[in-house]
C-alpha positions in Angstrom: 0.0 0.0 0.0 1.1 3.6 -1.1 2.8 5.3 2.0 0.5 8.4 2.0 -2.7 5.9 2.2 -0.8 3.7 4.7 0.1 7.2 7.1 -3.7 8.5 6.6 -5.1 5.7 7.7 -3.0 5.3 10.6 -3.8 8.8 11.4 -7.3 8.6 10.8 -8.6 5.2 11.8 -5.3 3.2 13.0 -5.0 5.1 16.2 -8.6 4.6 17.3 -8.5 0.4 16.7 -7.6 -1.8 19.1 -5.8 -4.8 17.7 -4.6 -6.4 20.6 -6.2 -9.9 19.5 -4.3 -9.8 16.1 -1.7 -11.9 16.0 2.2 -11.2 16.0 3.3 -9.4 13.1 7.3 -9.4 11.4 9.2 -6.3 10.9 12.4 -5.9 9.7 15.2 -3.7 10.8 17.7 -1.6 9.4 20.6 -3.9 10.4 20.0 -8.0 11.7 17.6 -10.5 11.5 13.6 -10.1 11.7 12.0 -9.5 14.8 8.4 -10.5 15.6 6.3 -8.0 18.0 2.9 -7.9 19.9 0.5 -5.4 18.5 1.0 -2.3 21.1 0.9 1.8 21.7 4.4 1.9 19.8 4.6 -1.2 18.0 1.3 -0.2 16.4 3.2 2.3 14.4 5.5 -0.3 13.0 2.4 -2.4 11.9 1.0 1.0 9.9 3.7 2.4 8.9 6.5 0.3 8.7 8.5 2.5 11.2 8.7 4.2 14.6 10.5 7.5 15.3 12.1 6.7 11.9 15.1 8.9 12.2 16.2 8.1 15.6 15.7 4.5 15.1 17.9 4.7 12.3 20.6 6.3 14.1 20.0 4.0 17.1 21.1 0.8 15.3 23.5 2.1 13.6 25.2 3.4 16.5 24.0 -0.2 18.5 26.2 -2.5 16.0 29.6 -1.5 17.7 28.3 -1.1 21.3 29.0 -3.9 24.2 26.1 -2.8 26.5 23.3 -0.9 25.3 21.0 0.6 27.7 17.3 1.5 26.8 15.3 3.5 29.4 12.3 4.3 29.4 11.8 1.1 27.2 8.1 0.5 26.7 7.2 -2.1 24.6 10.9 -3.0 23.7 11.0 -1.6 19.9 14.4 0.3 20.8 15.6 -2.7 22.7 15.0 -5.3 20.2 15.8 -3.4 17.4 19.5 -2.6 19.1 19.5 -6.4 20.3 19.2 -7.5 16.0 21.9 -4.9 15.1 24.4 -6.0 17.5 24.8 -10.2 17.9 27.3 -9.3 20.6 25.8 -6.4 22.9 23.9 -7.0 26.3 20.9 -4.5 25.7 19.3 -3.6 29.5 15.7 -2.1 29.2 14.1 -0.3 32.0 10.3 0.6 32.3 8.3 1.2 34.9 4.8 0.9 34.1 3.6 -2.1 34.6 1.5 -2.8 31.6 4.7 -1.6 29.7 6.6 -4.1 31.6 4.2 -6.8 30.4 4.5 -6.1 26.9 8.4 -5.7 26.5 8.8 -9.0 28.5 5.9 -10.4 26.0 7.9 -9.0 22.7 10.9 -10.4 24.5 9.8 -13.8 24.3 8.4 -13.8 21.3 11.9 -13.3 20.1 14.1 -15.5 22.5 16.2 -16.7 19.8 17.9 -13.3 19.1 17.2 -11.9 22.9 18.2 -14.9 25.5 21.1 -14.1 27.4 21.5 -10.9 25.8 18.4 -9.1 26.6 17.7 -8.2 30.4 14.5 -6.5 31.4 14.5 -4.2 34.9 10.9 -3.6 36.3 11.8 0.2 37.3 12.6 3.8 36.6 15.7 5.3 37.0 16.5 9.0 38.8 18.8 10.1 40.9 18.7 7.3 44.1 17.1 4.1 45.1 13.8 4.2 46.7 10.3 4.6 45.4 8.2 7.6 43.8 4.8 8.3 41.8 4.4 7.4 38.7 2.3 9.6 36.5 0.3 7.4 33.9 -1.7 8.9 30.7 -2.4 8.2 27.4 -0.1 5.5 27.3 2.6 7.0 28.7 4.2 7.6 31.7 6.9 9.7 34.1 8.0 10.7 37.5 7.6 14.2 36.6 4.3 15.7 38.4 3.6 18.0 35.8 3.4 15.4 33.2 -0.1 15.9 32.1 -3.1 17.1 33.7 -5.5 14.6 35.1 -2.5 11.5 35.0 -3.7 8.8 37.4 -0.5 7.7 39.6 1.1 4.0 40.9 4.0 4.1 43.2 7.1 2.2 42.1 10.8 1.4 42.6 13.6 3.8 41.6 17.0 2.8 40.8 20.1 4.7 40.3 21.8 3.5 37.2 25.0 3.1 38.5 24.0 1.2 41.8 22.2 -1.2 38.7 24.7 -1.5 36.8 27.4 -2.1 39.2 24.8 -5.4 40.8 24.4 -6.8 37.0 28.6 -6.3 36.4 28.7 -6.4 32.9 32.1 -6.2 32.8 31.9 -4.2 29.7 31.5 -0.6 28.8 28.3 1.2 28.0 28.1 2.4 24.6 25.2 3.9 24.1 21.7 4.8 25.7 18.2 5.4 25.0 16.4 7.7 27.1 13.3 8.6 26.7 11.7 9.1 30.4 9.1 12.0 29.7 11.0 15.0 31.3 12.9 13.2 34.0 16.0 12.5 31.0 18.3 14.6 33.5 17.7 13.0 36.7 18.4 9.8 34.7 21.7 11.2 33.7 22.8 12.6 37.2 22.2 8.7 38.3 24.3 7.3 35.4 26.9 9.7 36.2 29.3 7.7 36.9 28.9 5.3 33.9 29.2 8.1 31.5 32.3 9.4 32.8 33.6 6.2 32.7 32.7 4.9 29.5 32.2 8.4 27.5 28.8 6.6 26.2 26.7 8.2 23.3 23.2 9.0 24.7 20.1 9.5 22.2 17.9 11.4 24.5 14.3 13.2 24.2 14.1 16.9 24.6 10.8 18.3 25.7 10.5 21.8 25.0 10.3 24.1 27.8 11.2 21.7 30.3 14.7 20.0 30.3 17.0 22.2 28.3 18.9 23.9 31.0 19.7 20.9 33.2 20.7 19.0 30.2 23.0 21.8 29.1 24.6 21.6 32.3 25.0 17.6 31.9 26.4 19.1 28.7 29.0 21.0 30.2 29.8 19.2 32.8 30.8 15.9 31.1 32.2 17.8 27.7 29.7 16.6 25.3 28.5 18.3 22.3 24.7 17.9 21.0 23.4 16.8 17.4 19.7 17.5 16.5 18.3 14.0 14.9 16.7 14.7 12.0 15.3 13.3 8.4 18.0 15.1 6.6 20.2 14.0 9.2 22.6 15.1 12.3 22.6 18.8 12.6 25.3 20.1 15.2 23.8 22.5 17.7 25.5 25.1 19.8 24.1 23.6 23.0 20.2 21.8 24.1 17.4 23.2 22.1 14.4 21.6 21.5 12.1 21.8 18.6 9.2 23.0 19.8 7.1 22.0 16.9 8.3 18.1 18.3 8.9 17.1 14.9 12.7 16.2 16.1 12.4 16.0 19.7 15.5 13.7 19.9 18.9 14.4 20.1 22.6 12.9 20.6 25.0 13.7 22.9 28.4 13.0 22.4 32.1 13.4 23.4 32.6 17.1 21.9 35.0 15.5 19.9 32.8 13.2 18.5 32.6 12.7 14.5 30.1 11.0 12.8 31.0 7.6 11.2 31.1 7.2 7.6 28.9 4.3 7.7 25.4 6.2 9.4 23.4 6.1 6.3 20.7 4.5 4.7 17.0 4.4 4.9 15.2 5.3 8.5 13.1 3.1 10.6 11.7 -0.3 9.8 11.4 -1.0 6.0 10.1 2.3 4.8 11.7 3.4 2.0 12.6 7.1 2.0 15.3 8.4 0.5 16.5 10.4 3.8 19.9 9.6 4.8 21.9 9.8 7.4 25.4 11.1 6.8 
């Protein structure tokens, strides 16, 4: 089907069916074997379209095939996570999501590709901030954060807290972490203050949301703290930025943070997302 038919009907009518009793469908990423997913809030898209956050996801696997440990956080229904697991045989990929019917279906698209994710793939049933304990969890519309001001009328669940380090040190991986996910709903920089130490350490590439008038300033200071510079992700491709600005349109709400001395590798091209054929590049 004709991508313009295929995105008005996801607009128009795919976003108000439920298909939770279809069964599995197959998508195919940008780098690895096949991967079969649960129909879901995100993986929806992947059945419509062919692709989820198509730019980013690109970028994402692309980055994922030379990485030992990928973290994704803020996981959902595992799209990031599998996706990284297929482009890197070798990488441990760590997802963590708080929200309990999340949980249920990244552990359920987890299974449902054991082949490619046993051993490799380890679920963590909590958010991450700044320290262990426990906190609110702000649920609507599917998604989800610690931050109060989430959205108005968000029902709330308490649950458990982690500080990425403290995680990571009790898993010992034994291996660096090359990149990260986040995508936490306005909590990115509490995230980042608990992996602190990890980032230092390992000088990791973090693909991270930017939600306009809300986390620019402590991300700029996570910016300058740790030396990193900051690429916009977009459909034409990376676009260096002086420091964190979002797009307030949320068109490209994702960016990369890098070593300041970062360059991008010759081999980030190619189409973006799943299987839809574009003709953006990365460069």
């Amino acid at each position: 089907m004709p991508w313009p038919i295929r995105s008005g009907l996801h607009r128009r009518v795919g976003k108000h069916i439920d298909l939770d009793d279809f069964p599995p469908f197959d998508v195919q990423p940008p780098i690895g074997p096949a991967l079969r997913f649960h129909h879901g809030d995100t993986t929806d898209y992947l059945w419509w379209l062919g692709e989820y956050e198509r730019a980013t996801l690109e970028l994402f696997c692309h980055l994922a095939a030379g990485c030992e440990v990928i973290l994704d956080v803020g996981a959902r229904d595992g799209v990031f996570t599998l996706f990284g697991a297929a482009a890197n045989p070798e990488a441990q990929v760590v997802a963590f999501e708080a929200d309990p019917e999340a949980v249920l279906a990244l552990q359920a698209n987890v299974a449902l590709n054991q082949s490619l994710a046993a051993g490799r793939v380890t679920v963590i049933d909590a958010a991450l901030g700044t320290l262990d304990g426990t906190a609110s969890l702000y649920l609507s519309g599917g998604n989800s954060s610690l931050d109060p001001q989430f959205r108005a009328g968000a029902s709330l669940i308490e649950v458990t807290v982690r500080r990425g380090d403290s995680v990571l040190d009790e898993l010992a991986l034994g291996k660096g972490v090359g990149l990260m996910k986040i995508d936490t709903e306005a909590t990115e920089p509490d995230v980042l203050t608990g992996l602190d130490e990890t980032i230092r350490r390992d000088r990791s590439l973090i693909v991270c949301e930017v939600l306009a008038g809300r986390t620019e300033d402590r991300l700029q200071d996570f910016v300058e703290r740790h030396g990193y510079g900051v690429w916009r992700i977009t459909g034409q491709g990376l676009a260096r930025l002086p420091r964190v600005i979002a797009d307030p349109s949320y068109r490209d709400p994702n960016v990369l943070l890098a070593p300041a001395d970062w360059s991008i590798p010759p081999d980030i091209h190619g189409r973006a997302g799943g299987q839809r054929a574009s003709g953006d590049t990365l460069p």
